[in-house]
C-alpha positions in Angstrom: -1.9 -12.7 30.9 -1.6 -16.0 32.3 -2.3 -17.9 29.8 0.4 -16.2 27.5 2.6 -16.7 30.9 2.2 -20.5 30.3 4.0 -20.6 26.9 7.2 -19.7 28.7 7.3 -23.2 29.7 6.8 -25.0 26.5 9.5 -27.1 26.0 8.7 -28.0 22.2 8.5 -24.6 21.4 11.4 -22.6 22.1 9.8 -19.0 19.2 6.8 -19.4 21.4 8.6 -18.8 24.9 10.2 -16.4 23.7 7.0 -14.7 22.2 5.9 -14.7 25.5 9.0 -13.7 27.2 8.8 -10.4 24.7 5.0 -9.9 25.6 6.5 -10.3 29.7 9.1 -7.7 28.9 6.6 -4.8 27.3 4.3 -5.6 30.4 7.0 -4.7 32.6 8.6 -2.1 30.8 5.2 -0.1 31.1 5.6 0.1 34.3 2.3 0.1 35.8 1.9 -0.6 39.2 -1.7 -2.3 38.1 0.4 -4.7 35.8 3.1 -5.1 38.5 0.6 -6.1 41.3 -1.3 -8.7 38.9 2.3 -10.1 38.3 3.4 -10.6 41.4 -0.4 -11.5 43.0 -0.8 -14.4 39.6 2.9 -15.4 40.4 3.4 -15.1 36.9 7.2 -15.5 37.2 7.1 -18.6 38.0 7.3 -20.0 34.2 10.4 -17.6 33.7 12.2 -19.1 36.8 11.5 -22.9 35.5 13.0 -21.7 32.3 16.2 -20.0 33.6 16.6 -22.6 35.5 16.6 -25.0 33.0 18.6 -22.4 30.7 21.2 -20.9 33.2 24.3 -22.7 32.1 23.5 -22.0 28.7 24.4 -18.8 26.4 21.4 -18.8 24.3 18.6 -15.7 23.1 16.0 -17.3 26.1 18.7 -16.8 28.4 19.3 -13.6 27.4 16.1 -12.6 27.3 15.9 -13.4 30.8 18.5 -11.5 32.1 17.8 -8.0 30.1 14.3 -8.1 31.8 15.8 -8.4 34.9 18.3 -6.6 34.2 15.9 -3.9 33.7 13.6 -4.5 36.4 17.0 -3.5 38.6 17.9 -0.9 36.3 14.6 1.1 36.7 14.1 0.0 40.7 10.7 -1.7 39.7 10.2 -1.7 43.7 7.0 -3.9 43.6 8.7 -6.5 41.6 11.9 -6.6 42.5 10.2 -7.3 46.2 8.4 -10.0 44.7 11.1 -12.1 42.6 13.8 -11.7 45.5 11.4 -12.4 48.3 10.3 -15.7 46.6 12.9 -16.9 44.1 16.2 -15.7 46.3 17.7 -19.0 46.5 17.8 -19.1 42.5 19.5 -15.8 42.2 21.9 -16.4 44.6 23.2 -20.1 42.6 23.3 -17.6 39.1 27.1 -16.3 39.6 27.9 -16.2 35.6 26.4 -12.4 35.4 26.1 -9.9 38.5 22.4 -8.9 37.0 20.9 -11.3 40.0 23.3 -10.1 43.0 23.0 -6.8 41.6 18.6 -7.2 42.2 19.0 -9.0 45.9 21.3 -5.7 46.1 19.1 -3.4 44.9 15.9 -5.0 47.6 18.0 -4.9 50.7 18.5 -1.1 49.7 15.0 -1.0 49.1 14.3 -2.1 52.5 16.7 -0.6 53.9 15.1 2.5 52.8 11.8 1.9 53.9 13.2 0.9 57.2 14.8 4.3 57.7 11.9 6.2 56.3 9.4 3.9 59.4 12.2 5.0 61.8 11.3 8.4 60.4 14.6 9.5 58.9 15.3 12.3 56.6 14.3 12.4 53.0 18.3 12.7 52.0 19.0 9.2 53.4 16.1 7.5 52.0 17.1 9.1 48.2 20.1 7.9 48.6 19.2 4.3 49.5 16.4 3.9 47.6 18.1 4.9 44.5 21.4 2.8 44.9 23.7 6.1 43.8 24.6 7.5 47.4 27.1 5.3 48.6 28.4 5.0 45.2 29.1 8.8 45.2 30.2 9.5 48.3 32.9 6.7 48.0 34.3 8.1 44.5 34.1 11.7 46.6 36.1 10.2 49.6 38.4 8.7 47.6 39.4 11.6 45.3 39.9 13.7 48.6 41.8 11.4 50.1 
């Protein structure tokens, strides 16, 4: 995996970053904690940062690419990787303000946290579903507001 990893950074080769971009995406989307752990332990991010980086103020299929698989990463609360991309590339997600995909990951960590904080303090099992999955605050703030 990391050699594929490396073609991300091609510069010549803009189908071949993109091949591997797609090969990223399917590895993710699998969701295996064994494919997670190798990702984040082999930093394999690290190509995709240099390339969003170099592609974030431009409205092209690499930068899309980029977003929808973080985009998904936040959408499916890929714990284990959303730990590790936030936790060491923070700073890049927080200069990306053309789409809320990146604040809406940093978002999605700190409720992560947050959830494992109240679960160590040994909280109930309501308030750590409710944190962990990003819907209870959501909910009870379209409830409040319909009462009220």
């Amino acid at each position: 995996m990391p050699q594929v990893m490396r073609l991300v950074t091609q510069q010549r080769d803009k189908n071949l970053a993109l091949s591997a971009l797609r090969f990223l995406r399917q590895c993710v989307g699998v969701n295996d904690v064994y494919y997670n752990r190798h990702i984040a332990k082999h930093d394999l991010f690290s190509g995709v940062m240099q390339l969003l980086v170099r592609h974030k103020h431009r409205n092209n299929l690499i930068n899309s690419a980029i977003v929808e698989l973080f985009e998904h990463m936040r959408g499916t609360n890929m714990k284990e990787l959303l730990k590790y991309t936030v936790e060491k590339y923070r700073s890049v997600f927080e200069s990306i303000t053309y789409v809320q995909t990146f604040n809406g990951i940093i978002i999605r960590y700190e409720q992560n946290q947050d959830a494992l904080a109240e679960k160590d303090r040994g909280g109930g099992s309501a308030a750590v579903a409710g944190g962990a999955g990003g819907q209870g605050g959501a909910t009870a703030g379209r409830g409040g507001a319909a009462a009220g």
